[in-house]
N, C-alpha and C positions, 0 to 999 in steps of 0.2 A: 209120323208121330211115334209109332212103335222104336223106329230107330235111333229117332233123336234120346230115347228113355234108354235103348241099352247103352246109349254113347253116357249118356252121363253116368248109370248103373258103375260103370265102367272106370268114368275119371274119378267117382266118388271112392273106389275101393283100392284107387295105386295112392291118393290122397290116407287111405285110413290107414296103408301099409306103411307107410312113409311116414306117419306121425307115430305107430308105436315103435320103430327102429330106434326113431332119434329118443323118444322115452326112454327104451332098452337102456340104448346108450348112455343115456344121461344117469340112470340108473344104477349103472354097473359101480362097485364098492371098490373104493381105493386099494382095499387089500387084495383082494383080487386083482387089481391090474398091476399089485407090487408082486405077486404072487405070480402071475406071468412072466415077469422080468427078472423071475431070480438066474441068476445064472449070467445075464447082460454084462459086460464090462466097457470099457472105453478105450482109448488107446495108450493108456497107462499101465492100464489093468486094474483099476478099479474098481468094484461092483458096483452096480447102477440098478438102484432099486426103482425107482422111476424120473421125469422127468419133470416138470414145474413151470408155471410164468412168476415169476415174481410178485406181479401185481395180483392176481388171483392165486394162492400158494395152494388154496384145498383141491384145485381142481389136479389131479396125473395123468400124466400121459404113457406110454408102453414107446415113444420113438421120438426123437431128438427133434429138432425142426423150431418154425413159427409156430405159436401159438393160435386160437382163435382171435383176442387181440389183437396179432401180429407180433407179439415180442418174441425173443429170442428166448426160448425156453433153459434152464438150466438143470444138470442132474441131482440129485440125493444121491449120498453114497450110502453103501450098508455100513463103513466104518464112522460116519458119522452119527450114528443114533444108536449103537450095540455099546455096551458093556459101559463103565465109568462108575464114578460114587454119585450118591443120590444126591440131588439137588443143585446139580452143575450145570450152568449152561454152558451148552458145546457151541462154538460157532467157526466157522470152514475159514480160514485163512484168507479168499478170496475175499469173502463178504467185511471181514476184519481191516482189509486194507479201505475197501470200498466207503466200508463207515469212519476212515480216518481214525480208528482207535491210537488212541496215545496212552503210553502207561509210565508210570514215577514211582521211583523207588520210597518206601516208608522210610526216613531218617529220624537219627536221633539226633537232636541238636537243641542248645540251650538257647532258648528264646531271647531275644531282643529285652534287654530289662526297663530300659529308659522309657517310658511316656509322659506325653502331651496334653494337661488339662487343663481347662478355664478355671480361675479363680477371682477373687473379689478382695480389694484393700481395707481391711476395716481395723477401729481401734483394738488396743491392747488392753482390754478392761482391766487387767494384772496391774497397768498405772495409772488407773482412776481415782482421784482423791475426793470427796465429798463433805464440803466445807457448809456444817449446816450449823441452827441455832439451841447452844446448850441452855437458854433458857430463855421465858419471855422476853420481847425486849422489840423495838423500833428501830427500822433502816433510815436512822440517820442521815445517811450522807453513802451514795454507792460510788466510788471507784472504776467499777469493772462498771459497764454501763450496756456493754453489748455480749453477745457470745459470737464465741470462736474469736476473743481476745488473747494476745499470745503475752503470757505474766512473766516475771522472774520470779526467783525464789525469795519470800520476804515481802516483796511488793504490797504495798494497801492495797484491799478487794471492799473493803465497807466499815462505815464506822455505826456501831448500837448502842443503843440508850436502854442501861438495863439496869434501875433499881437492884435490884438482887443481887449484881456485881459491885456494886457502891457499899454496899451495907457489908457483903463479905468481906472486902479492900478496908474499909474503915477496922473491922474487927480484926485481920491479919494486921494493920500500921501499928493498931493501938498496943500490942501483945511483943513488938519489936525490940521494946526497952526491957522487958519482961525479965529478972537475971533467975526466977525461983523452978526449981523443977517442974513444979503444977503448970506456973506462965508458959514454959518452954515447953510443954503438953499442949497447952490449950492453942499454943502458936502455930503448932507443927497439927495441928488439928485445923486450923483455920485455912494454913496453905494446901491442906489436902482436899480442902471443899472449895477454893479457889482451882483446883488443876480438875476435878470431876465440873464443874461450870465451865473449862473449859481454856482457862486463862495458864497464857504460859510466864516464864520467866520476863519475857520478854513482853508481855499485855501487861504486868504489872509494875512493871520498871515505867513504862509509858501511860498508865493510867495517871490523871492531875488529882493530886490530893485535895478533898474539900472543894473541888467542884463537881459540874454532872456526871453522872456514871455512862458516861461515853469512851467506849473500847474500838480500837479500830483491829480490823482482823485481817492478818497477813496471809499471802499463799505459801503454804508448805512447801512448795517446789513447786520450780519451776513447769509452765504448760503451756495448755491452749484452757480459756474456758470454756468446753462444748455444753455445758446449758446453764442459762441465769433464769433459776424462779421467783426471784422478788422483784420489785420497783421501790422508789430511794420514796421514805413515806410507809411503809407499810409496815403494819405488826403482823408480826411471826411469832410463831407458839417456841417450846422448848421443843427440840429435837425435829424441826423443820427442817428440809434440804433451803440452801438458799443459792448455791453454786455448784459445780462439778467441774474439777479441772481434771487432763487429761495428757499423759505427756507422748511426744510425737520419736522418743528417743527409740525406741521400738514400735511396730506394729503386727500386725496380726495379719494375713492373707489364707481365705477361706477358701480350699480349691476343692471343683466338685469333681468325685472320681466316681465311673460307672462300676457300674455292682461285681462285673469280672475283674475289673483291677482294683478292687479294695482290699482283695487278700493278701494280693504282694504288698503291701505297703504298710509299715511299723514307724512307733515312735520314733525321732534319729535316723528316719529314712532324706538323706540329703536331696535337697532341690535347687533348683535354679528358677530365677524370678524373673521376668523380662517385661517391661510395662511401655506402651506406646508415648506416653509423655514424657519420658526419658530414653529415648533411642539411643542406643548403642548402649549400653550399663547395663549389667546382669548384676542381681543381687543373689547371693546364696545363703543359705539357712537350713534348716531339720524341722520334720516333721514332727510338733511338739505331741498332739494326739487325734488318732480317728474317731470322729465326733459317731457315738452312737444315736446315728437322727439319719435314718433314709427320706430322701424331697420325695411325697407321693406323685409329684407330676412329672419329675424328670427324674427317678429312678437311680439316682446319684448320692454318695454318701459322701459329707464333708471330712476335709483334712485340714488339721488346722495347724498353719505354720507361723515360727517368730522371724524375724527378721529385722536386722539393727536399721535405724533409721536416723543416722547421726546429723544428717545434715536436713532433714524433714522433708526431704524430695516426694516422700510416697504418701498420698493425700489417702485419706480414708473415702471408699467410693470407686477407686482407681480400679478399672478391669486388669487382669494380668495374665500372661499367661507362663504357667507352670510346667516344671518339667521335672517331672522325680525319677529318680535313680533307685530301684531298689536292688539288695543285692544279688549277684546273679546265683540261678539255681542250680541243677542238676540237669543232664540233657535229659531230655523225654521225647520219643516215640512223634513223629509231627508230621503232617499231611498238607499236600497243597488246598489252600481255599477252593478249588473247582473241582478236587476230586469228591466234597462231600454232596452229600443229596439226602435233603431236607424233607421229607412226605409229610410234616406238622403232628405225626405221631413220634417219630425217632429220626434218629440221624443214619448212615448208612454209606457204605464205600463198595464199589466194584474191584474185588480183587482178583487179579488177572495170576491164573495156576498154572499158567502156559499150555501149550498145544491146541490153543481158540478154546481156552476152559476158561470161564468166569462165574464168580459165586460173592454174592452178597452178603457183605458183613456188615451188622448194625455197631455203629461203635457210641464213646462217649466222648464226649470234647471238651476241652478247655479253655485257658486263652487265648489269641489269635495275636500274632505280629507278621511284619512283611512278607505277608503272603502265604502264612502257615500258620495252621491249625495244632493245638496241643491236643494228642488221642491220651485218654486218661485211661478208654477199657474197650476193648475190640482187637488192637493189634500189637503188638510187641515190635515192631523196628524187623528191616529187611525184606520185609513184603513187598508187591509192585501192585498199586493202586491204578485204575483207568480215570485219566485226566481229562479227555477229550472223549468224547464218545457216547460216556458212560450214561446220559439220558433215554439216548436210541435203547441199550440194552436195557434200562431199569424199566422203561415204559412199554416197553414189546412184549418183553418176557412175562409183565405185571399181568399184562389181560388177559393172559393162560394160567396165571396164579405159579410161575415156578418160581419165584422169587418169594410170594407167603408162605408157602412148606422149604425156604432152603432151612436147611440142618435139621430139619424132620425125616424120621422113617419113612420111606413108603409105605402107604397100607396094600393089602395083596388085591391085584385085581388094576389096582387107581395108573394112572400114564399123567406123568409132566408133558406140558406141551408149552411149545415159541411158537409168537407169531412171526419172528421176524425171518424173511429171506433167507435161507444160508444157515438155519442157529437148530438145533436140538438140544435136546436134553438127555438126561443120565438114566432117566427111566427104561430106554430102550425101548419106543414106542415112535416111529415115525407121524409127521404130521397127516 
């Protein structure tokens, strides 16, 4: 019994030696095993401040090899984490390849001017006529019977029964034979209360003397009638609407433009009109004026264009789509669509400073055409942006913060750090 207790006395205290080694070990501070290694180099000659797995970066190692993992461990150089301006992220060639970094030059180029927007066929209220009643009076007899009846100019629309025009007619006949200056007053007084009721040269050449005071009333010009409010029978007050014609010789197309191309686009900005129900015909016309009316739901400001309509092909209603030209601009500063990166606070680019230096600049943006971004304030032209890549770095580098202090001072004491593989920073502080 005695001996079975020192046997164990025995396996208990190579067990207690054995667990504070590997503590030590676990222990020991990175700087200290960088602090070891100074003086190491490689077969280039490089300083080799320690060694790393990739997958675990905090852990260092003092000699080359497998990992505990088993990866193949790689080195930190001293020339990658000494010296630089503040707020760069450094990253080793190697690892630059590995993440497929791609970079594009900043160009200046004058954007694409032409776009692409949906619009709507609607009348030309500019040739709305409104044919209403200058005074009491009954619809006799209607003419136009339906709407969206297509009239000439002249044409009977209705004939009314209007006391009040009888009595004035009788008083302008009577005054006819008149030869005295007073008469010839009183005449030319009578036909002026004739033309305010409403009667033209032409209602009173055609009115029947000495019977009922029924006027038939012609259309002004020619149209469509798009609305009849009376029925044949019915009294109307003075100054009633009783028809509205509308003529189809022009119309109107409402195109809705979103909020970043409403600025390019002025009165006299020429368009092209292209409508499914007449394939192959383009219609062309100017943008008469940009409707100050943004649509709360769809964000889009109307432009409202004329366009000839000689043979009434363009129905109102008609979907269309438009295409305006405005004039071209000046070139501006322009970035690929993939190199920008959107964090829902600001916009922002990967600018690559060459020798695995990269540094984040927030810029402002513009409008967008095939494939390019308009920079309005961040870059000036000739810069090289990372096109491909630039996630891996913005998102690595993020969760050690060196990309929220870039273009900030260091404060004394504070170290930038990267999480990523391969990448340092300007601070001169290894991971």
């Amino acid at each position: 019994m005695k001996r079975f207790l020192i046997m164990l006395g025995i396996v208990a205290l190579a067990v207690a030696l054995l667990a504070g080694g590997y503590v030590a070990g676990r222990r020991q501070s990175p700087a200290s095993t960088a602090a070891a290694n100074t003086g190491k180099t490689d077969a280039s000659g490089r300083k080799v401040l320690y060694w790393y797995d990739t997958m675990v970066p905090q852990q260092h190692f003092d000699h080359p090899g497998l990992s505990p993992m088993g990866m193949q461990m790689v080195p930190k150089y001293a020339d990658e984490v000494t010296g630089g301006e503040a707020g760069v992220v450094t990253i080793d060639p190697a690892t630059v390849q590995n993440l497929g970094v791609r970079t594009a030059p900043v160009e200046k180029r004058v954007l694409a001017a032409a776009m692409q927007v949906p619009g709507t066929v609607t009348w030309n209220l500019r040739e709305a006529t409104t044919v209403s009643a200058r005074v009491d009076a009954v619809i006799a007899q209607l003419d136009v019977r339906a709407p969206y009846t297509t009239v000439a100019a002249g044409q009977p629309l209705a004939e009314l029964l209007a006391p009040q025009w009888n009595s004035a007619l009788a008083e302008y006949r009577a005054l006819q034979q008149a030869q005295s200056a007073a008469a010839r007053a009183l005449r030319h007084a009578a036909r002026e209360r004739l033309r305010v009721l409403g009667l033209s040269d032409a209602d009173i050449r055609a009115a029947r003397p000495g019977k009922d005071a029924t006027l038939t009333l012609h259309a002004p010009r020619a149209g469509v009638v798009t609305s009849l409010d009376v029925r044949e029978g019915q009294r109307v007050a003075a100054g009633q609407t009783l028809m509205t014609l509308n003529s189809l010789a022009t119309v109107w197309v409402e195109a809705a433009l979103p909020q970043g191309a409403a600025g390019a686009v002025r009165a006299g900005t020429p368009v092209t009109v292209t409508v499914d129900a007449v394939p192959g015909r383009r219609f062309h016309g100017t943008v008469e004026a940009l409707l100050p009316d943004v649509d709360t739901a769809t964000r889009t400001q109307k432009a409202r264009i004329v366009l000839d309509n000689p043979d009434a092909v363009l129905s109102p209603g008609v979907f269309a789509t438009v295409q305006l030209m405005p004039a071209r601009g000046e070139a501006v500063p322009v970035v690929p669509d993939e190199a920008l990166i959107a964090t829902g606070r600001d916009t922002r680019v990967i600018l690559a400073e060459g020798d695995g230096r990269f540094r984040a600049v927030p810029v402002h943006t513009g409008r967008s055409d095939g494939g390019y971004t308009q920079v309005l304030d961040g870059l000036a032209g000739g810069e090289r942006v990372v096109v491909s890549g630039q996630f891996l770095i913005d998102s690595e580098a993020s969760l050690s913060g060196a990309l929220e202090r870039l273009n900030t001072a260091a404060k004394p004491g504070s170290a930038t750090r990267a999480a990523m593989p391969g990448m340092a920073t300007s601070q001169g502080e290894p991971r």
